[in-house]
C-alpha positions as CSV (number, residue, x, y, z in Angstrom):
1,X,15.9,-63.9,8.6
2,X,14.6,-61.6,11.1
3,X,13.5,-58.0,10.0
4,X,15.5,-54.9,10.4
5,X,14.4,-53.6,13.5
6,X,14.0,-49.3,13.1
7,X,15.0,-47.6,16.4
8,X,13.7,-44.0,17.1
9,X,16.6,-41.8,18.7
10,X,16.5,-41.1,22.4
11,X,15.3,-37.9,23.9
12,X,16.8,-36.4,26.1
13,X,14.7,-36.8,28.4
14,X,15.4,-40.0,28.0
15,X,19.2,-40.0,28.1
16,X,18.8,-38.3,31.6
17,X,16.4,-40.9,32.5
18,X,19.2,-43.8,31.5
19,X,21.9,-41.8,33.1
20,X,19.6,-41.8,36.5
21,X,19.4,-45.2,36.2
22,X,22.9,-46.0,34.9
23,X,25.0,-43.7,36.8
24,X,22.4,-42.4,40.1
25,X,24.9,-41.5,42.2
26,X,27.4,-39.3,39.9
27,X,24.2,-37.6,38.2
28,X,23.2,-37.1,41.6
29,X,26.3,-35.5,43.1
30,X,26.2,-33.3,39.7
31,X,23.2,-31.2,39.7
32,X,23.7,-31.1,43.3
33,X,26.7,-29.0,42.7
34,X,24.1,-26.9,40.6
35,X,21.5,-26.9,42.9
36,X,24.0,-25.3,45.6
37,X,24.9,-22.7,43.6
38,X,21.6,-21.4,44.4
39,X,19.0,-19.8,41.9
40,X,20.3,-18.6,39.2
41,X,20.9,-19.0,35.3
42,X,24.2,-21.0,34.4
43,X,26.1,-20.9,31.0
44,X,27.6,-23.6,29.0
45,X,31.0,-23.2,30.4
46,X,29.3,-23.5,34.3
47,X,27.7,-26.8,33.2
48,X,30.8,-28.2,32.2
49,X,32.9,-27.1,34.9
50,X,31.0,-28.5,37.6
51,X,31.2,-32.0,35.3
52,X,34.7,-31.3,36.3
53,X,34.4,-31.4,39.5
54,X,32.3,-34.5,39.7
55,X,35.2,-36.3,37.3
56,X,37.7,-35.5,40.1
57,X,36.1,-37.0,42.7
58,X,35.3,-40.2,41.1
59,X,32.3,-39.5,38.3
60,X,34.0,-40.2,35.0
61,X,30.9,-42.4,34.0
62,X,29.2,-39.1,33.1
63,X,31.9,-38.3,30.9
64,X,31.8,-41.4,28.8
65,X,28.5,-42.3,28.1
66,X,25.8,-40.5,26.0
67,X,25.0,-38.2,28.6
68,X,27.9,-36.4,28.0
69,X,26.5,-35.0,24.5
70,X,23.7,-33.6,26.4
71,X,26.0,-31.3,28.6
72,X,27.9,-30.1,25.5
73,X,24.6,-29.3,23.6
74,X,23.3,-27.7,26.8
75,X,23.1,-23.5,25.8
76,X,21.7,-22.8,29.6
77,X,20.4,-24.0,32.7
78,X,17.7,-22.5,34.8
79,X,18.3,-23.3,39.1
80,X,15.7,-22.9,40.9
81,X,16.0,-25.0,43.9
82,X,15.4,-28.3,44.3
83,X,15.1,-28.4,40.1
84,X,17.5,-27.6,37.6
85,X,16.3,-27.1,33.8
86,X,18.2,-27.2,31.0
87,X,17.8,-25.5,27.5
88,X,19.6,-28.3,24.8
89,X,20.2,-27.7,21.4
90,X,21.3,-31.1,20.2
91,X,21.6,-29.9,16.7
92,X,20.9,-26.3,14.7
93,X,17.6,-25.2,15.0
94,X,16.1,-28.1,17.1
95,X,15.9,-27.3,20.7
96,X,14.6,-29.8,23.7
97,X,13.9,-28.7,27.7
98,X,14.0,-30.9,30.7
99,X,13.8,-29.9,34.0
100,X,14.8,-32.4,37.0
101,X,13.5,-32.2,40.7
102,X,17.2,-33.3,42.4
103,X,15.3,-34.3,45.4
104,X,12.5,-36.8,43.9
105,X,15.1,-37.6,41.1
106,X,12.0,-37.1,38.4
107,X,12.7,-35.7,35.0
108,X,10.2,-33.7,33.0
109,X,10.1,-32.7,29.5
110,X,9.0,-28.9,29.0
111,X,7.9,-26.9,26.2
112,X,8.6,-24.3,25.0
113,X,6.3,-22.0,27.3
114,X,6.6,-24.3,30.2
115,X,10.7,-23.7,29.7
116,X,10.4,-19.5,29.6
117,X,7.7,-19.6,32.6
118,X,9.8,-21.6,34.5
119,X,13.2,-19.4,33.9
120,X,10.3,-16.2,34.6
121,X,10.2,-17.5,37.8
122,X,13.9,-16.2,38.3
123,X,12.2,-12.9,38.1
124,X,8.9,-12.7,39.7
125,X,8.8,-15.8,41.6
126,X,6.1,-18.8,41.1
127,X,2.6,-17.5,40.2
128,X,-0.8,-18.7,39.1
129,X,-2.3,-16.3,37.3
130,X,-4.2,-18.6,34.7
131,X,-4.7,-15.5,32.5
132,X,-1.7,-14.8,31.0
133,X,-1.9,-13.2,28.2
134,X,0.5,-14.8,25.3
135,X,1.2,-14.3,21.6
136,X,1.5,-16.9,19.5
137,X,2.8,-15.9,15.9
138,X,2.2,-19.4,14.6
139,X,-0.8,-19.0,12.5
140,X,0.7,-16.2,10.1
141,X,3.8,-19.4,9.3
142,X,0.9,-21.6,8.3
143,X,0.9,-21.3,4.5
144,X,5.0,-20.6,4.3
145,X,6.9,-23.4,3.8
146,X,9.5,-24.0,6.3
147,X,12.9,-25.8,6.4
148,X,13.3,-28.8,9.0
149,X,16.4,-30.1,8.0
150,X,19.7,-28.5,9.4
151,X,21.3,-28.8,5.7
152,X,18.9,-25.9,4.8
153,X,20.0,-23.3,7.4
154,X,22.0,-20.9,5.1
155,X,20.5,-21.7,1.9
156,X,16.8,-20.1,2.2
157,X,16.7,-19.7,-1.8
158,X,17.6,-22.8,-2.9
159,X,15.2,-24.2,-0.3
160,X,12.3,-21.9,-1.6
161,X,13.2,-22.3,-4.9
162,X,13.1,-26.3,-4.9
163,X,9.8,-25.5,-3.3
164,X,8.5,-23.2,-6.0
165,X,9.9,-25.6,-9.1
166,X,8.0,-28.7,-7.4
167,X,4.5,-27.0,-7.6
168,X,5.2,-25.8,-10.7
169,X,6.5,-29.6,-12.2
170,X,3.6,-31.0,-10.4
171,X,1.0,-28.8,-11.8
172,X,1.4,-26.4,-15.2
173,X,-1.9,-23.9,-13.8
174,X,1.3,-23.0,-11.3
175,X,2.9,-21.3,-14.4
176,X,0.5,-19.1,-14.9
177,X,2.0,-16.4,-12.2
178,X,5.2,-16.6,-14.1
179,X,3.6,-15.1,-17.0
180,X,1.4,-12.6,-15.2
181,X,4.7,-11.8,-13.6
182,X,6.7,-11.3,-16.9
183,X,3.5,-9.6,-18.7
184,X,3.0,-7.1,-16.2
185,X,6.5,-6.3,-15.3
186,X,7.7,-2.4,-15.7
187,X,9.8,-0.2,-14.7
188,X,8.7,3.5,-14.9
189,X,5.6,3.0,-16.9
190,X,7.7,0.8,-19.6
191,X,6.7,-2.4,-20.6
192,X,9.3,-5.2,-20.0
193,X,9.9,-8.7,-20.7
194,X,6.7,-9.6,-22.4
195,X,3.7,-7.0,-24.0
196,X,0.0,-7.9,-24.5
197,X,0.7,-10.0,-27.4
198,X,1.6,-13.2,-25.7
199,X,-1.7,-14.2,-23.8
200,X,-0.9,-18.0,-22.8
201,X,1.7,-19.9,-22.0
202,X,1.1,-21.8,-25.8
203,X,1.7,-18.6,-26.8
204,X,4.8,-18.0,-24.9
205,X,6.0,-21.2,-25.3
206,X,5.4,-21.0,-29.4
207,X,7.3,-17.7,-29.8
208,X,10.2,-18.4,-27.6
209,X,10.6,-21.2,-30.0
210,X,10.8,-18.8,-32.8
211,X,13.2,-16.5,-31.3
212,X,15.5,-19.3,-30.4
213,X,15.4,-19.8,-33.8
214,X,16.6,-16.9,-35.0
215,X,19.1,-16.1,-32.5
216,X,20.7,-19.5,-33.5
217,X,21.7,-18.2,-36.6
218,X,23.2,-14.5,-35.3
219,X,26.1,-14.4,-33.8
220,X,27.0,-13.9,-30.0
221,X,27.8,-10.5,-30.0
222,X,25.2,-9.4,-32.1
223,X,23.3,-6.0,-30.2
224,X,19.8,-6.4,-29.1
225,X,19.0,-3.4,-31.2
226,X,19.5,-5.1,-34.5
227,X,16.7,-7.5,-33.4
228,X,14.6,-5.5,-31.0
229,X,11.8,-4.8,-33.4
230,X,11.4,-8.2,-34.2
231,X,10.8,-9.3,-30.9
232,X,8.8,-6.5,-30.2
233,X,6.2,-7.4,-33.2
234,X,6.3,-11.5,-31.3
235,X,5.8,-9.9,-28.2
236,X,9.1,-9.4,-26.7
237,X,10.4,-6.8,-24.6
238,X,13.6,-5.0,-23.4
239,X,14.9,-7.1,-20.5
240,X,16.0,-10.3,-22.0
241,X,19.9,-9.1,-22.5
242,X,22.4,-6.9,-24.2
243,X,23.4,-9.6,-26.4
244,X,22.0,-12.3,-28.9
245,X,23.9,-14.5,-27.0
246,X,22.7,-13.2,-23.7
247,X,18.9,-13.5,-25.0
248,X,19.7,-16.5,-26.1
249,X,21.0,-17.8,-22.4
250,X,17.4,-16.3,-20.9
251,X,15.3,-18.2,-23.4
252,X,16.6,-21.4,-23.0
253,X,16.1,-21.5,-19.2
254,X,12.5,-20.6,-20.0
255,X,11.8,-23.2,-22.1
256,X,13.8,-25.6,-19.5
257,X,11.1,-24.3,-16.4
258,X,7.9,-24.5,-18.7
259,X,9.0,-27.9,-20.0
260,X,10.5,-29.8,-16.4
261,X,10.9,-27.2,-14.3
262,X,14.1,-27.7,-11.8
263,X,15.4,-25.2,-8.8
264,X,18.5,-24.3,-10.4
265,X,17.3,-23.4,-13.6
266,X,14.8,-21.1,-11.4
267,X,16.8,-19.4,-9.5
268,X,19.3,-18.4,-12.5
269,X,16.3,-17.2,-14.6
270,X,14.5,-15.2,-11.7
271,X,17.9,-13.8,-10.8
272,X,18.4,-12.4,-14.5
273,X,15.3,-10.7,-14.7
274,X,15.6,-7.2,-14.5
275,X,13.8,-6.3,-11.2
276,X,16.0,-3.6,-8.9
277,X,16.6,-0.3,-10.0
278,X,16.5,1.8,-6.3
279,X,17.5,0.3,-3.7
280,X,16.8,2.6,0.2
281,X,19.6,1.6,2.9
282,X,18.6,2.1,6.4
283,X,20.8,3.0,9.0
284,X,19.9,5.9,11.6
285,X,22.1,6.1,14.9
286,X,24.9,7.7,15.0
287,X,27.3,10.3,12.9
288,X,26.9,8.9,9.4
289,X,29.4,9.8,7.1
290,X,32.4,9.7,5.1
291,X,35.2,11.8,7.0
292,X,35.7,13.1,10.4
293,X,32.9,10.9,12.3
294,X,35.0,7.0,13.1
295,X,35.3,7.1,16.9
296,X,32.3,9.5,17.8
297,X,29.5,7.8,19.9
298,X,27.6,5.0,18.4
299,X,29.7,5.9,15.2
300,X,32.2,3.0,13.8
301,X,32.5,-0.3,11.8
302,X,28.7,0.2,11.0
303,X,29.6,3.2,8.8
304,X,32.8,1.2,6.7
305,X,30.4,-1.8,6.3
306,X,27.6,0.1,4.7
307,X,30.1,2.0,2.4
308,X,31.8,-0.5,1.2
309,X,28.5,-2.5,0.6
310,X,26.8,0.3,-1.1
311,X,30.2,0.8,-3.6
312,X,29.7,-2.9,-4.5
313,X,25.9,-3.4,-5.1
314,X,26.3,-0.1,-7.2
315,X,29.0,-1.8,-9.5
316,X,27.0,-5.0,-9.7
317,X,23.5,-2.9,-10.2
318,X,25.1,-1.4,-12.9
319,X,26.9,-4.4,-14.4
320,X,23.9,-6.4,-14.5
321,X,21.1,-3.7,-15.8
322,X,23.5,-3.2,-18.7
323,X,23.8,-7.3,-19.4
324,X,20.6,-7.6,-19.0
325,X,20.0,-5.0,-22.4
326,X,18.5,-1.6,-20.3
327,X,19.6,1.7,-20.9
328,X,18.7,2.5,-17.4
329,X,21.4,4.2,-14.2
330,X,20.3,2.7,-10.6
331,X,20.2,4.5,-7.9
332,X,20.8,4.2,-3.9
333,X,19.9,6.0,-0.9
334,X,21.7,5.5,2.6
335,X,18.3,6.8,4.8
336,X,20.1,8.6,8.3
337,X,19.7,10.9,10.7
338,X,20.6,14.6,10.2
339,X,22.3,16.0,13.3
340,X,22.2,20.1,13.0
341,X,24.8,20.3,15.8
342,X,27.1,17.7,13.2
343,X,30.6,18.7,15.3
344,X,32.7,19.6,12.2
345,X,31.3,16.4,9.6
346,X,28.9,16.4,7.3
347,X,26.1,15.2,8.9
348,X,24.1,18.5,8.9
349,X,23.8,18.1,4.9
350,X,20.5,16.4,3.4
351,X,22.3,14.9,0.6
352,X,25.7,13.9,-0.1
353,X,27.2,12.0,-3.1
354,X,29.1,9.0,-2.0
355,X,32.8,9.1,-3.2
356,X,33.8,6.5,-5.8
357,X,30.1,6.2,-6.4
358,X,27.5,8.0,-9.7
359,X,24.3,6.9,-8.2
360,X,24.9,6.4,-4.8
361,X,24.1,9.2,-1.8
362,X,23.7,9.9,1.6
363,X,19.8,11.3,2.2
364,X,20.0,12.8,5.9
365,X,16.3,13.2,7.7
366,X,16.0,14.7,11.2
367,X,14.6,13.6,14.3
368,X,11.3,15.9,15.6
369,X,9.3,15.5,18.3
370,X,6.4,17.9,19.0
371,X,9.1,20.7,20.2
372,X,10.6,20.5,16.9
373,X,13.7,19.4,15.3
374,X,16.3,17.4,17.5
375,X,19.5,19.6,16.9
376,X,22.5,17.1,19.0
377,X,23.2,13.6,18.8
378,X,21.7,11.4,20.6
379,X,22.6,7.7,21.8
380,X,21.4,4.7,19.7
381,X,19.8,3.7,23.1
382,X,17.6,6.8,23.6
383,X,16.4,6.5,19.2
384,X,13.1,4.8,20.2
385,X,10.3,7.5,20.8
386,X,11.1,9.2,17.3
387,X,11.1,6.5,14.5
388,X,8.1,6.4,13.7
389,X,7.8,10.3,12.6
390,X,11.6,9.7,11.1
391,X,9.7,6.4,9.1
392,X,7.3,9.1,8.0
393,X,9.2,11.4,7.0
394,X,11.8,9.5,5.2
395,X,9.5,8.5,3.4
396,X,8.6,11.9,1.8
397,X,12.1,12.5,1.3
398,X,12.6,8.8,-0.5
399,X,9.8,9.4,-3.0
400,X,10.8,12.8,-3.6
401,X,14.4,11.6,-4.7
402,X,13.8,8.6,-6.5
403,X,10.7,10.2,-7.9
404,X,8.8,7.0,-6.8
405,X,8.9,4.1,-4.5
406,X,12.0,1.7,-4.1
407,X,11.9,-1.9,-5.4
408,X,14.2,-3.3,-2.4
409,X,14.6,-1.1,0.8
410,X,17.7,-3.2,3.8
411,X,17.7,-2.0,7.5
412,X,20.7,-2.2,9.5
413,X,20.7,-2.9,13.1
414,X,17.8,-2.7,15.5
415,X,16.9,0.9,14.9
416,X,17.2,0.5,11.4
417,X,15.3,-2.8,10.5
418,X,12.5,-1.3,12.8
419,X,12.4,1.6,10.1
420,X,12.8,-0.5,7.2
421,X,9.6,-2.3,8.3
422,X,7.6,0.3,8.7
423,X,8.7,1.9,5.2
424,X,8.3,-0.7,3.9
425,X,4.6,-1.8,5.0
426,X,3.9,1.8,3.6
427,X,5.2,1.7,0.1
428,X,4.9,-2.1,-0.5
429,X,8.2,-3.1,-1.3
430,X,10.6,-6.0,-0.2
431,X,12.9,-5.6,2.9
432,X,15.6,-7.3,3.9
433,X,17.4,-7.4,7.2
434,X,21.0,-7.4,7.9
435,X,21.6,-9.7,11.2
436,X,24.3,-7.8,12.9
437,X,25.0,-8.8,16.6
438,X,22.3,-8.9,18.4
439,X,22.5,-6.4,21.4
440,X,21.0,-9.0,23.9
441,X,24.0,-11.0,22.9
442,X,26.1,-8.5,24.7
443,X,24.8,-8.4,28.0
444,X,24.4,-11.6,29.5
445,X,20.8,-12.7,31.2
446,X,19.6,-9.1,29.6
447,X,16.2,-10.9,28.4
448,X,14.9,-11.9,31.8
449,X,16.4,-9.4,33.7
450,X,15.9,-6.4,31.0
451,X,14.3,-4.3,34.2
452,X,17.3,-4.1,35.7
453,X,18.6,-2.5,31.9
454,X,15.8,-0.8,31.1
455,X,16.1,2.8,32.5
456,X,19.4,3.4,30.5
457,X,19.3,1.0,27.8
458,X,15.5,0.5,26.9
459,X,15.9,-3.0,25.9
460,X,11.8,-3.7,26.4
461,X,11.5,-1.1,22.8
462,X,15.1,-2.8,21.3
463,X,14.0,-6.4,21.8
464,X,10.3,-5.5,20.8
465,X,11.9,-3.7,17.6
466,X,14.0,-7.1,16.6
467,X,11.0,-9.5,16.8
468,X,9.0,-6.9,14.6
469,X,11.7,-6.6,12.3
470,X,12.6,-10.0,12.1
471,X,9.2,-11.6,11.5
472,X,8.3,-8.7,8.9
473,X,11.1,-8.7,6.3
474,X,11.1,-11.0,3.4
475,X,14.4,-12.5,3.8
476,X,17.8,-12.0,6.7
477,X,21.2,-12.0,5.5
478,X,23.9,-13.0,8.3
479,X,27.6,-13.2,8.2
480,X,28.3,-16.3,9.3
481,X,26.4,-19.6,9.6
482,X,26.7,-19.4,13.6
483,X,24.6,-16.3,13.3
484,X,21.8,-18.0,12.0
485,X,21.9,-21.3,14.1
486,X,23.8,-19.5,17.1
487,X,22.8,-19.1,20.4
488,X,20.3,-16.1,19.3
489,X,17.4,-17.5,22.2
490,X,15.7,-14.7,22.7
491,X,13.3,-15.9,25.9
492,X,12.0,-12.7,27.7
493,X,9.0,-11.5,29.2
494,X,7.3,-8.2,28.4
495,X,4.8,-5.5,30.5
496,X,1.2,-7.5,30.2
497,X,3.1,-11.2,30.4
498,X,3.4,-11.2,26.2
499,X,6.1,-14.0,26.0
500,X,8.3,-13.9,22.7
501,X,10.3,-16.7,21.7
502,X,12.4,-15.9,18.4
């Protein structure tokens, strides 16, 4: 019996290849109808219309063999007579370039950089400057591990924290953060989770025996305080729940991590610790507030999204710092612009209470420039040249109402992530990003040709601001899965020939 022979899937470079060799004539007559469209970039729907065409007149092969997937995975092509490249995503986050010279019939497989030179050529015409200059962000992803399977797209904790539990299963020294973690945790200058009395994990593992011990024999509801003291002489601090049975709940996935440690039980213990108490929302263009401002410039479903997302982390802040046995309130800021001309809202007032909310407010900073404060809106387009002093200054403003720093500081939209990452590169905290549309996304070709934008809508700054953003928070949340594995190709070309791919 003969061996199971492993095949390796076709490229598609090679699929084009068969489909030359299969098929010459209707591949042929196919990116000719490309190539006479003259240069240009065509979209998915072009591709597959001119397919169309072919069909009609006689080139159904295409449309039954394998080469067929590659026109439906196709995102763009580049024309640029007498080649045609085309930009293939045969699945989510794996991406292939071939370029084919329609007169030599040859087919090419480009990278990445060979792919955005070639569709920069659209733009400035062929070149050969050897000494382009070209930023490669690779190096800082080095240590940081990274998904590669589609599966993963959507579910960064659960990868990170299968990555986290297999060091720690394959070596107990990895433990050893955990408990500097729990022993130096505070809030305010309060000792949480663990004191100085618990120097080792024998130690911790010993007295988390002990306590589960004596919880077994209380019952459920019994309040922390009737045990606190205990703990406290052991070496256990506020932090662990409300509840005997709550405590009990936090100890038992301890043990579980120090003994065989598994993702799940991970994720539901680090997710129980007690760990956000401020929280900074980012959001600067436009008329933020709660009346009178829907259908002003720049000023819409950004405003009812950030509302209604700050009215439920405040209930589930709350919920979980009272299961989780603190006497503590949260509290969160909504970081915008103050307008002085505010047109009849309330967007001239530095601080305003959000309705339906205790904790929650609206902290309003100006724009200033060297003439002073900016008194009249001003559109999100035109924001650029005065974020960084509003970064500064918010950040005065932030520490003065919270009395401190903010654990956990989200941007919203271009202007805002760009804000939240320099806030929070000053004050040392974890941002996150909220992936709202894209503006590139909404006009077409705007990355190569963002000259022809740039005087009114300053995309150079905007798409400069996303890859900063982007690569600087700690984690992005999107909607929708298509957000994340979408078509968000950002290929463009900066002053100085810096080329970006994100």
């Amino acid at each position: 019996m003969s061996a199971p022979k492993l095949d390796r899937n076709p490229s598609i470079r090679d699929r084009v290849e068969d489909t030359l060799h299969a098929h010459r004539n209707e591949l042929v007559a196919l990116l000719s109808k490309y190539v006479n469209k003259g240069k240009g970039i065509l979209q998915p729907h072009h591709i597959l219309d001119a397919l169309d065409e072919v069909q009609g007149s006689g080139g159904r092969a295409l449309a039954e063999g394998p080469f067929l997937d590659v026109l439906r995975s196709a995102q763009e092509a580049i024309v640029l007579p007498p080649f045609v490249a085309i930009a293939v995503r045969p699945r989510p986050g794996v991406w292939e370039y071939v370029r084919v010279n329609v007169h030599e019939l040859s087919v090419e497989q480009l990278t990445v950089s060979e792919y955005l030179r070639f569709k920069e050529e659209l733009v400035d015409g062929q070149h050969n400057d050897p000494y382009v200059l070209e930023l490669d962000f690779e190096p800082f992803n080095v240590s940081v591990p990274r998904p590669n399977r589609s599966s993963s797209i959507g579910n960064g904790v659960q990868f990170l924290n299968r990555h986290l539990s297999s060091i720690m299963f394959r070596n107990r020294d990895c433990l050893e953060p955990l408990l500097d973690f729990l022993r130096g945790h505070r809030h305010k200058g309060h000792v949480m989770m663990l004191n100085d009395r618990i120097q080792s994990l024998g130690r911790l593992q010993s007295v988390l025996t002990k306590a589960e011990e004596h919880l077994s024999k209380l019952p459920a509801d019994t309040p922390y305080s009737q045990f606190a003291y205990k703990f406290q002489e052991w070496g256990l601090e506020k932090g662990w729940g409300d509840t005997a049975g709550h405590v009990l709940e936090m100890i038992h996935l301890l043990l579980d991590i120090i003994q065989a440690p598994d993702p799940s039980t991970l994720e539901k213990f680090l997710g129980r610790i007690p760990m956000i108490f401020n929280v900074v929302v980012v959001s600067p263009h436009g008329y933020f507030g709660q009346a009178n401002v829907l259908g002003l410039p720049d000023t819409g479903g950004q405003i009812v999204y950030i509302l209604d997302q700050v009215r439920a982390l405040e209930n589930e802040m709350v919920l979980r710092l009272k299961k989780q046995g603190l006497d503590v309130s949260p509290k969160i800021l909504i970081v915008t612009r103050l307008i002085p001309d505010a047109k009849g809202t309330s967007c001239n007032q530095r601080l305003e209470r959000i309705s339906g909310t205790q904790h929650t407010y609206i902290l309003r900073v100006p724009f200033r420039n060297e003439n002073g404060i900016l008194k009249k809106w001003i559109s999100r387009f035109d924001v650029w040249p005065y974020l960084e002093t509003f970064a500064e200054d918010a950040a005065g403003e932030i520490a003065a109402e919270l009395q401190g720093t903010p654990d956990f500081i989200i941007g919203n939209y271009s202007d805002g992530n760009l804000v939240a990452s320099l806030l929070s590169y000053k004050m040392g905290i974890t941002q996150c990003n909220i992936a709202h549309a894209l503006e590139k996304t909404k006009y077409p070709d705007s990355d190569i040709f963002w000259k022809n934008f740039d005087e009114k809508y300053h995309f150079s700054c905007q798409f400069t601001a996303d890859i900063i953003a982007m690569n600087n928070a700690d984690f992005i949340i999107t909607s929708t899965y298509q957000e994340i594995a979408g078509r968000f190709l950002f290929c463009f070309r900066l002053v100085g020939h810096c080329r970006f791919l994100l």
